[in-house]
N, C-alpha and C positions, 0 to 999 in steps of 0.2 A: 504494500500500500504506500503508496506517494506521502510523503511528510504533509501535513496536514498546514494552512498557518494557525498558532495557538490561539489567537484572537477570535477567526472564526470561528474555529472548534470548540473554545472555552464560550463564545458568543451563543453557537446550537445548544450548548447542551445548556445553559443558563435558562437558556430560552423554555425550552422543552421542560425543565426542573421547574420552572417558576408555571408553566401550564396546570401541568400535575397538579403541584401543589392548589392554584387555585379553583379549579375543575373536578378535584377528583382526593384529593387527600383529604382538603381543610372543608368541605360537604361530608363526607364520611366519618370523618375521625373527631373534629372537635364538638365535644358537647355543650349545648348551651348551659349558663351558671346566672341564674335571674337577681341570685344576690348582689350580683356585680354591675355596677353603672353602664360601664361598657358591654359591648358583646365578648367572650373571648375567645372568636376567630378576628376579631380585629388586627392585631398585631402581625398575625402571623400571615394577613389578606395585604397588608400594606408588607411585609415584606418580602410576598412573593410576585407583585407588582414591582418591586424594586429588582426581582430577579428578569422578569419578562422583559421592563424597560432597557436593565443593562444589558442581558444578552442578546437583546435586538439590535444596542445602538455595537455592541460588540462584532456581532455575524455583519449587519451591515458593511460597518467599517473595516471586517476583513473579507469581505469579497468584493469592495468597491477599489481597496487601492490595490496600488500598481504592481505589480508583478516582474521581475526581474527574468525567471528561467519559466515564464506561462507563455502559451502561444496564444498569440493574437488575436486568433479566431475564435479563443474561445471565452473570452471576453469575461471569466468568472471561475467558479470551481471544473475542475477537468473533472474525469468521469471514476478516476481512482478515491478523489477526495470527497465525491460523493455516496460512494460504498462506504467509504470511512465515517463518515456524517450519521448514514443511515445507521453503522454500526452501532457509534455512541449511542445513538437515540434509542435503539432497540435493545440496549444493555441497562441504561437509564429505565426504560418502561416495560421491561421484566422484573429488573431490579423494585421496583416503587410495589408489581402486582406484587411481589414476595413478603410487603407490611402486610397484606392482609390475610396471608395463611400463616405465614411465620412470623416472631419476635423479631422487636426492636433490635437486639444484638444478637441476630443473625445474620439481618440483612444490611446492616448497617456497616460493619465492617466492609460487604464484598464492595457495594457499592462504593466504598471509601478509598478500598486497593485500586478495582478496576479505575475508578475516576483517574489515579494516580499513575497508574500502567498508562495510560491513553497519552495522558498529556505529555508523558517527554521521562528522558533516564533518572531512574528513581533507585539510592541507593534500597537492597533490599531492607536493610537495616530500619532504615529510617520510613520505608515503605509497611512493614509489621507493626511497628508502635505508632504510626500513627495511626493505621487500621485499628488495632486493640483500643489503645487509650483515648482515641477522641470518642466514641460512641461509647467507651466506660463513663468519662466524662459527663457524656449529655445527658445518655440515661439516669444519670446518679444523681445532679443537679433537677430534672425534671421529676424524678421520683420522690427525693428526699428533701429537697430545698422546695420547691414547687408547691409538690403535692399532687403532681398531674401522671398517670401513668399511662406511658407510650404504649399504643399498638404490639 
């Protein structure tokens, strides 16, 4: 597969992540709390509008500039880097169906390596603990600080 540019790439799958979330996660998963002034899918509605806006204005601005080794004619992504587009996004929307038959940290890990594998050389080192520890992290903080218990 043809090197992707990271911007595009990080710009799709942004894109695609922040859909989910607002379409299909934060309808399903968050329950309304009437004691609460707010709604509490609010937060998490404006920050997957923050994901759509940025990875739009990202994919944008990596398939509009210029191109150094692209051929002319084809004025935007070639036909390697659209396989590769299609990949993330179909690894992303496997990954997301996986919250709702499996646990929070199950899925949460894979998604965290592959996202990592995708974008560029990643020592394996550094590619394990952040898999482990950051969805130990968010889990633990949303269960015990929170009070909210993930999917």
């Amino acid at each position: 597969m043809p090197r992707m540019r990271q911007d595009a790439l990080g710009g799709a799958l942004g894109l695609a992540f922040g859909m989910c979330l607002l379409f299909w996660l934060i309808p399903g998963w968050v329950e309304p709390d009437e004691d609460l002034r707010l709604p509490v899918s609010l937060m998490p509605q404006i920050v997957a509008v923050g994901f759509v806006l940025c990875g739009t204005a990202m994919l944008i601005r990596g398939t509009l500039a210029p191109r150094s080794n692209s051929d002319q004619a084809t004025g935007g992504f070639v036909q390697g880097e659209f396989r590769g587009l299609t990949l993330m996004i179909l690894v992303l929307l496997v990954a997301t169906a996986g919250f709702q038959t499996l646990h929070f940290l199950v899925v949460a890990p894979a998604i965290v390596a592959v996202s990592m594998w995708m974008f560029g050389p990643i020592r394996p080192v550094g590619l394990v603990l952040t898999s482990a520890i950051g969805p130990i992290l968010i889990w633990g903080l949303s269960t015990h600080v929170l009070g909210r218990v993930l999917p």
